[in-house]
C-alpha positions as CSV (number, residue, x, y, z in Angstrom):
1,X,-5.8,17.4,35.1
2,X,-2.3,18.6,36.6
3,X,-1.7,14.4,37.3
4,X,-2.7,14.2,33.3
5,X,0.2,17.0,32.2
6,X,2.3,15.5,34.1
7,X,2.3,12.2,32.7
8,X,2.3,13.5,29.4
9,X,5.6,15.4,30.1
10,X,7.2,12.2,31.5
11,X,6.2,10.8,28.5
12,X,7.6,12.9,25.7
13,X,10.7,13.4,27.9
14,X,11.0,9.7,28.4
15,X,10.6,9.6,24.0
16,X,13.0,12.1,23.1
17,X,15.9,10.2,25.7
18,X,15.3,7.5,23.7
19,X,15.5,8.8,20.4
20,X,19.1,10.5,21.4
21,X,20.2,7.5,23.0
22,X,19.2,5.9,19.5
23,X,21.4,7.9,17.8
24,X,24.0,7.7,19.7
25,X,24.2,4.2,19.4
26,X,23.9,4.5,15.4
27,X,27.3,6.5,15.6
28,X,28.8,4.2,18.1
29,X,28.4,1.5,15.9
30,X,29.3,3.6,12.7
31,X,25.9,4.0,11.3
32,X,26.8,7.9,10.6
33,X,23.7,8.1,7.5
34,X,21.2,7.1,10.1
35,X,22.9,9.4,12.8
36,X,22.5,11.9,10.8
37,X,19.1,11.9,9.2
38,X,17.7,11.1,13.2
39,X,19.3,14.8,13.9
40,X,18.5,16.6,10.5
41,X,14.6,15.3,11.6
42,X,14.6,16.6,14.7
43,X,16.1,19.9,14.4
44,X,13.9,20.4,11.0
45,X,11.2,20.6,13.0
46,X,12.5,22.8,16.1
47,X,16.1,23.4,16.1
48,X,15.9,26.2,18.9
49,X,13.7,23.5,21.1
50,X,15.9,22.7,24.4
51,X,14.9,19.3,24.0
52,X,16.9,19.1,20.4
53,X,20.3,20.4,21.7
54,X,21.5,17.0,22.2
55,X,20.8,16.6,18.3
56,X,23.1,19.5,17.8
57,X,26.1,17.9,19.3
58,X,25.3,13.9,17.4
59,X,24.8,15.9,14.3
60,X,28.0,17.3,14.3
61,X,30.3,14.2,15.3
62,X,28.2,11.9,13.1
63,X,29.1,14.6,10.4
64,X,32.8,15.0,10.9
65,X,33.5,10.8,10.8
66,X,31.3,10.2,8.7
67,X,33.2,12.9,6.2
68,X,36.8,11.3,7.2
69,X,35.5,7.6,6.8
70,X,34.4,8.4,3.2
71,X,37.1,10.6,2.3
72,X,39.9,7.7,3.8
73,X,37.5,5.2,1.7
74,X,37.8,7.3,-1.5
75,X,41.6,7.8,-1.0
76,X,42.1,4.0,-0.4
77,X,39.8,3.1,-3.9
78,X,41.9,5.5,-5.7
79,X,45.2,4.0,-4.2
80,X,43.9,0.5,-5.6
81,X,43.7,2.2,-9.2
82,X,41.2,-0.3,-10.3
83,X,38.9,1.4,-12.8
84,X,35.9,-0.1,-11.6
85,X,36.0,2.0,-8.1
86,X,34.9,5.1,-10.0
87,X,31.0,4.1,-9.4
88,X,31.8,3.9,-5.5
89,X,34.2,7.0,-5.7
90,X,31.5,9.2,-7.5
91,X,28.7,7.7,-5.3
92,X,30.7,9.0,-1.9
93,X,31.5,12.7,-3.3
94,X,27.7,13.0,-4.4
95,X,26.6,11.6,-0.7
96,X,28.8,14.2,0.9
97,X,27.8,17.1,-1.1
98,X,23.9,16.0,-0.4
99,X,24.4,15.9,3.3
100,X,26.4,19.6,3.4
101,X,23.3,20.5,1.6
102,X,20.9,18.9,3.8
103,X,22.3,20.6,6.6
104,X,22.8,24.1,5.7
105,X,19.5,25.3,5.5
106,X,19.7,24.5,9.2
107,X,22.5,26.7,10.0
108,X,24.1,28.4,12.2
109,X,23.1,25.7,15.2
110,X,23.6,27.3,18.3
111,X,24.7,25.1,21.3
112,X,23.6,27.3,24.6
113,X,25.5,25.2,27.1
114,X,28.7,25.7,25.2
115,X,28.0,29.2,23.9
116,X,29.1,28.3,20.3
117,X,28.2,27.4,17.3
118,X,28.5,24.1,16.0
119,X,31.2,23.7,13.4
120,X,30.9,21.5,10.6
121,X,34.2,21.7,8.0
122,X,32.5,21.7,4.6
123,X,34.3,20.9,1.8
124,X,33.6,22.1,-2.4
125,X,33.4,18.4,-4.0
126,X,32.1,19.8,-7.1
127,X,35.9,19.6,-9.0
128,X,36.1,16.0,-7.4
129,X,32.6,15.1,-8.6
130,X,33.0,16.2,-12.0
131,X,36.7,14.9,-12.7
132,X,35.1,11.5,-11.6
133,X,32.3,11.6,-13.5
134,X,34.3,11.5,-16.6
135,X,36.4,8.8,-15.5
136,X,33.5,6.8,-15.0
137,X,32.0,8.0,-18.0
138,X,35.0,6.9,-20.4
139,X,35.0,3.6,-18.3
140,X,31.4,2.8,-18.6
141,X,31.4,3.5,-22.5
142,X,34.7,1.6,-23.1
143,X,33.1,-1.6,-21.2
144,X,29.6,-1.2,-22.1
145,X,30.8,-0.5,-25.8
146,X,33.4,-3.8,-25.5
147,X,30.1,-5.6,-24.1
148,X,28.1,-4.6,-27.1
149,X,30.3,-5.8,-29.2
150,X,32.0,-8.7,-28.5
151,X,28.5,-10.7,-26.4
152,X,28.4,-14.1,-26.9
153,X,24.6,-14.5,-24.9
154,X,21.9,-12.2,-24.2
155,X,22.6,-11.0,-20.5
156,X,25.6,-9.5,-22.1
157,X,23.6,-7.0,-24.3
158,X,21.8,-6.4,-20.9
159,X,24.5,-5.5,-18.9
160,X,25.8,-3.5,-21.5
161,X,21.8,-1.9,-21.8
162,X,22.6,-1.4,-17.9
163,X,25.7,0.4,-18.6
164,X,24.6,2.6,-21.2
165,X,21.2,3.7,-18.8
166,X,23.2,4.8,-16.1
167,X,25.7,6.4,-18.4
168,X,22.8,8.6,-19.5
169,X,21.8,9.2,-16.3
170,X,24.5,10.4,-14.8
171,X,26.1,12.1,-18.2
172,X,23.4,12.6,-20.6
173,X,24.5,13.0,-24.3
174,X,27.9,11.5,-23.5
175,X,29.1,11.0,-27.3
176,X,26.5,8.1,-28.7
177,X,25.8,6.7,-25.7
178,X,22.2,7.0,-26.2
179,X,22.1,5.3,-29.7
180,X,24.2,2.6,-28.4
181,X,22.0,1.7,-25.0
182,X,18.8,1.1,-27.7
183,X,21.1,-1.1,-30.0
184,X,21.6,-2.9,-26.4
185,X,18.3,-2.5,-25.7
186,X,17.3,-4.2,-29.0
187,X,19.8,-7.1,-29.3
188,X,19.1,-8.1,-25.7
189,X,15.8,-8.9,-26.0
190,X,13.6,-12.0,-26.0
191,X,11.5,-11.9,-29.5
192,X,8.1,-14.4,-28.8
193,X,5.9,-14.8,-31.5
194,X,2.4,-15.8,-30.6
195,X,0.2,-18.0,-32.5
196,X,-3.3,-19.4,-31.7
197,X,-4.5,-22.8,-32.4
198,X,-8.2,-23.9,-32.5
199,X,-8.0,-27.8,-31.7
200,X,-11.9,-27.4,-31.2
201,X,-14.9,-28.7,-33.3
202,X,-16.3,-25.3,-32.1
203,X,-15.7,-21.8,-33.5
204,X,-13.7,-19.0,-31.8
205,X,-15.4,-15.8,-31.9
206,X,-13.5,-13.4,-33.7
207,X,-13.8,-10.7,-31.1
208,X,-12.8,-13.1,-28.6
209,X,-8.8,-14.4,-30.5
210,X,-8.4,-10.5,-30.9
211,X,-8.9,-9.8,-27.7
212,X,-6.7,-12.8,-26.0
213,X,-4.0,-11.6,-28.7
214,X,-3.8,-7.8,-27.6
215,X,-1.4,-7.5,-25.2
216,X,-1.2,-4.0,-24.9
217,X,-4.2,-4.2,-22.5
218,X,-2.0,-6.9,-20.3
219,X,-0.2,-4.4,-18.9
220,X,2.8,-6.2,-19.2
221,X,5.9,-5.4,-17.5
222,X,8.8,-7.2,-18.7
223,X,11.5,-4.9,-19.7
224,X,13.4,-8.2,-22.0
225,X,10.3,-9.6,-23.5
226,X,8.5,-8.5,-26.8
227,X,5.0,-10.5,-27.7
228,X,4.2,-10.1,-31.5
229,X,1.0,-12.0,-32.4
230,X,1.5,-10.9,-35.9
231,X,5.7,-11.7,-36.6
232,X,7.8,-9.3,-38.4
233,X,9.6,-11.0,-41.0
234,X,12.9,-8.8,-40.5
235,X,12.8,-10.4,-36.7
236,X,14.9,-13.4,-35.6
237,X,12.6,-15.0,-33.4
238,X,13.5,-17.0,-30.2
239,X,10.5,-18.5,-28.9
240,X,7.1,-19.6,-29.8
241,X,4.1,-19.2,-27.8
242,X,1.4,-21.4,-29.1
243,X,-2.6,-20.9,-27.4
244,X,-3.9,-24.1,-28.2
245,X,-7.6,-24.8,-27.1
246,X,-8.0,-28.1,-26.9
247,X,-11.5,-28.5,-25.8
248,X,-15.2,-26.4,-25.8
249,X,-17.8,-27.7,-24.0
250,X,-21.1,-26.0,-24.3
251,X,-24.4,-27.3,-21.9
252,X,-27.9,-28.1,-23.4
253,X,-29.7,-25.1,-22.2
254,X,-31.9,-25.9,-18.8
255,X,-34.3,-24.7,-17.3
256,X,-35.1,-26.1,-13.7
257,X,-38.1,-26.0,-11.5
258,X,-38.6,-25.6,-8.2
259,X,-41.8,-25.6,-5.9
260,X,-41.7,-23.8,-2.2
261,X,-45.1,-23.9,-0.1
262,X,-44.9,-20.7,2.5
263,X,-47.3,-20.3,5.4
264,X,-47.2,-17.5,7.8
265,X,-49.3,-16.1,10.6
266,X,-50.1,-12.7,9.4
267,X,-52.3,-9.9,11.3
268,X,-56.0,-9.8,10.4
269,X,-58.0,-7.1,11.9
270,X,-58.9,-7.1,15.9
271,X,-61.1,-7.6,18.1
272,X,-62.2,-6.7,21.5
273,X,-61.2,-7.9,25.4
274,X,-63.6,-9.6,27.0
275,X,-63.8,-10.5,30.7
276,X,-64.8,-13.8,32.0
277,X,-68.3,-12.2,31.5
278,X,-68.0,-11.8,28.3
279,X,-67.8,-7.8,28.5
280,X,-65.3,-5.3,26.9
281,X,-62.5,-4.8,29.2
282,X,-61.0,-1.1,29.4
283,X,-57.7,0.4,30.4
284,X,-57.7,2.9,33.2
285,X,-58.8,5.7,30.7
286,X,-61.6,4.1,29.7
287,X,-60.3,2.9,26.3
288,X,-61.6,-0.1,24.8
289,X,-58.1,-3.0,24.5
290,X,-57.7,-4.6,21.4
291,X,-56.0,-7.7,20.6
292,X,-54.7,-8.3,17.1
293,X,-56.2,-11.3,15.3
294,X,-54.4,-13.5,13.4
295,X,-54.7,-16.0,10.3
296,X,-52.6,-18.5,8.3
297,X,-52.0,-18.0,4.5
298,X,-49.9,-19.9,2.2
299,X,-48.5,-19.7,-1.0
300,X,-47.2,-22.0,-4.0
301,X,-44.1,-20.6,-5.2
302,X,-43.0,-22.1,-8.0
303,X,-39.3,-21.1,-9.1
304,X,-37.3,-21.7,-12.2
305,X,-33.5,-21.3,-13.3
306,X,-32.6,-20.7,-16.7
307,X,-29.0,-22.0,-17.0
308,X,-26.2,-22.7,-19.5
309,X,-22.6,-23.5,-18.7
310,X,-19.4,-22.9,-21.3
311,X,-16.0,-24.5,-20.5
312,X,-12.8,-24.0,-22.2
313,X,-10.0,-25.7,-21.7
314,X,-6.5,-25.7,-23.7
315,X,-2.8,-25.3,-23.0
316,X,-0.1,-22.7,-23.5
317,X,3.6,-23.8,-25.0
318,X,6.5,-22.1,-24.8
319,X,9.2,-23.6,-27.3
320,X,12.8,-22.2,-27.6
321,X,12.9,-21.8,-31.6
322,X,16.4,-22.4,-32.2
323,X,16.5,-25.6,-30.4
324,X,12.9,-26.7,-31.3
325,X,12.5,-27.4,-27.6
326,X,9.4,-27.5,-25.6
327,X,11.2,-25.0,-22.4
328,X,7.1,-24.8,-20.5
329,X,3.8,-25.7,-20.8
330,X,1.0,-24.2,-18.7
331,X,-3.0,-25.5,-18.9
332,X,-5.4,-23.0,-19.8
333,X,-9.2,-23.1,-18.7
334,X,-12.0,-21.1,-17.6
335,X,-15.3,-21.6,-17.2
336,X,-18.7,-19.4,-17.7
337,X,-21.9,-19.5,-15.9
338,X,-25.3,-18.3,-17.4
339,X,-28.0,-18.4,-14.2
340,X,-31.5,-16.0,-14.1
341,X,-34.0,-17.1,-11.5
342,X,-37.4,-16.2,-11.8
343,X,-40.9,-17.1,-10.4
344,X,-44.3,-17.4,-10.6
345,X,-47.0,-18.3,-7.6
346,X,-50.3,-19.3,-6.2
347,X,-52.0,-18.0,-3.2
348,X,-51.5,-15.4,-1.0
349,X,-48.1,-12.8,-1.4
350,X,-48.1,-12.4,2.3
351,X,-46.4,-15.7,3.4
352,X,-43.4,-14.9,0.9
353,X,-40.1,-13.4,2.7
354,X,-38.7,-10.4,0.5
355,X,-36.0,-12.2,-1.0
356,X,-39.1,-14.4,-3.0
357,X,-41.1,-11.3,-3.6
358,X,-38.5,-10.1,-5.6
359,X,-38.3,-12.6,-8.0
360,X,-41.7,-12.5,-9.0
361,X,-41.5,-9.3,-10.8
362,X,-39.2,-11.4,-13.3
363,X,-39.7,-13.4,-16.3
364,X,-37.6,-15.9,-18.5
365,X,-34.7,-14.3,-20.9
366,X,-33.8,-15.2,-23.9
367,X,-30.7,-17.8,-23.7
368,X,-27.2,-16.4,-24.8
369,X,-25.8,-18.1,-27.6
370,X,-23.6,-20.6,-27.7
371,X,-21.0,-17.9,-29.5
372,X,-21.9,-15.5,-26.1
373,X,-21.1,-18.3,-23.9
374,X,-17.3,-19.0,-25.2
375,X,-16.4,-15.1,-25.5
376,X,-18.0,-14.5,-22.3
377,X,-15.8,-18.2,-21.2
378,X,-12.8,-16.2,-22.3
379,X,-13.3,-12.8,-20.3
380,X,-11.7,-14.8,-17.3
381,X,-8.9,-16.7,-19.8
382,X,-7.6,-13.4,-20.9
383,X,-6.8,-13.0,-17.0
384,X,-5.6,-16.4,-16.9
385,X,-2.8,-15.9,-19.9
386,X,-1.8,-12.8,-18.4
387,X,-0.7,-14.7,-15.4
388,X,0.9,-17.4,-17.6
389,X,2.6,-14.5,-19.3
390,X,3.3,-13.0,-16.1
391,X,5.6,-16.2,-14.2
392,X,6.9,-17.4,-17.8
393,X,10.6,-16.1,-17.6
394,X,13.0,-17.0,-20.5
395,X,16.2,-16.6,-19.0
């Protein structure tokens, strides 16, 4: 047991080495976020522990470079004066402020061979934050708002859509910003109107097009794609997407037979030891031994399978409206099986295994129609569109 300790403390001594010598590496090689986060863990979860002293002393050098690296970056983005830095300039100030604040819950951190305190020189970056916010803010508008209105191609609304989100995010309200981003939003999508075409000598159920058409049970995610299977005439469409079924092919109905003969030796009563002269034997306690008799039964077990088969096959265009281009076409097919076994038989149960018993307590079912047979046919094309829908990508 003492061996067992033992090991275990060579262990966990041998793990926390490693995880200092970790982080010591991350700030030798200037990874100062992962330094950090490494310490904040550890002493989160013991900071008085003797073992998580070392943490104390990584956590405050990775602290004090990492705030002089970022604040000699923001210095040299503002010397460049090029309005675009304000994203990376608002970005640092906000990822210092989060680390001061990550850390001070911990404090003070006492460092026992020292006798001290560690020392880490925050600094208020709320005036900093705030002042570039608003640049940012006045250059995102100006450039989404010159986006919006001067796009020559879709991906322009979007960037300016992109502009206008983050804009909201990181200054909500900011004068119209809001109204503008959904104008973005509108202009930089991709309008598909959907049609369905029956090329089939066979009629669609009704239930079945209405289904395949609602795609608000696709669960769709595409943020720059709109599907309207019923076109809004104020909408300037860009592409078509035409669900042609081309073929429907229905099998007679069947029914097949099948006929199984079962024999099996199966226990039938018992009957008595007898020596070579013809008496009873008997165990030691006088008991009479009996041996199991056995007979042979068979059975006739006649099976039969009701089936019926519905294919559909078709193919699903994308054309680019404008153009009256053909930009993808992808075949559509699926394929529904209608099987129910049952069974009948002659002779004895007993030489049937259970998997045969069971079907004897069936009988035939009605046949679904051939109407059944395509909408149940399309259950699985529904998933197949979806996926069309899915990899189709317009730009």
């Amino acid at each position: 047991m003492k061996n067992f300790i033992l090991i275990c403390t060579v262990i966990l001594l041998m793990i926390g080495c490693n995880g200092v010598k970790k982080t010591q590496e991350a700030i030798n090689t200037g990874d100062y976020n992962n330094a950090i986060g490494s310490s904040l863990q550890n002493l989160r979860e013991n900071k008085t522990k003797k073992a998580n002293q070392p943490y104390i002393v990584l956590l405050e050098e990775a602290f004090k470079k990492n705030q002089e690296r970022e604040l000699q970056h923001i210095a040299f983005l503002r010397q460049d004066g090029n309005p675009a830095n304000y994203e990376a300039i608002f970005s640092s100030y906000n990822a210092l402020k989060q680390i001061q604040q990550q850390i001070r819950p911990l404090l003070p951190l006492y460092l026992n061979e020292e006798n001290r305190y560690a020392q880490f020189n925050f600094k208020n970056y709320d005036d900093n934050i705030i002042s570039v916010k608003q640049e940012l803010s006045d250059y995102l508008y100006t450039n989404a708002t010159m986006l919006l209105t001067n796009a020559t191609h879709k991906q322009d609304y979007r960037k300016a859509y992109e502009d206008f989100k983050y804009l909201e995010k990181i200054n909500p309200g900011y004068s119209n910003s809001k109204e503008k981003m959904q104008e973005a939003y509108s202009r930089g999508l991709d309008y598909v109107k959907v049609v369905m075409a029956n090329h089939t000598d066979k009629v669609i159920p009704v239930k079945l097009e209405e289904e395949l058409l609602n795609f608000n049970t696709y669960g769709l995610n595409d943020l720059w794609t709109e599907y309207h299977n019923n076109p809004l005439p104020d909408v300037n469409y860009d592409y078509a997407m035409e669900v042609s079924l081309k073929a429907i092919e229905i099998s007679p109905e069947q029914i097949r037979e099948k006929q199984i003969i079962k024999e099996k030796q199966v226990k039938d009563g018992y009957e008595y030891a007898l020596d070579n002269d013809g008496k009873v034997v008997k165990d030691s306690l006088g008991n009479k031994i009996k041996i199991d008799k056995f007979k042979t039964v068979k059975c006739n077990f006649y099976q039969f399978t009701q089936y019926k088969t519905a294919q559909v096959s078709g193919v699903v265009n994308f054309t680019e409206l404008n153009k009256q281009q053909l930009v993808n076409s992808y075949p559509l097919a699926s394929e529904f099986k209608f099987e129910h076994i049952y069974a009948r038989h002659d002779g004895d149960k007993r030489a049937l295994e259970n998997n045969l018993l069971s079907q004897l307590g069936l009988a035939a079912i009605p046949f679904p129609t051939n109407e059944q047979m395509v909408y149940d046919a399309g259950e699985n094309l529904k998933s197949n569109l979806k996926l069309i829908m899915t990899q189709q990508r317009f730009n």
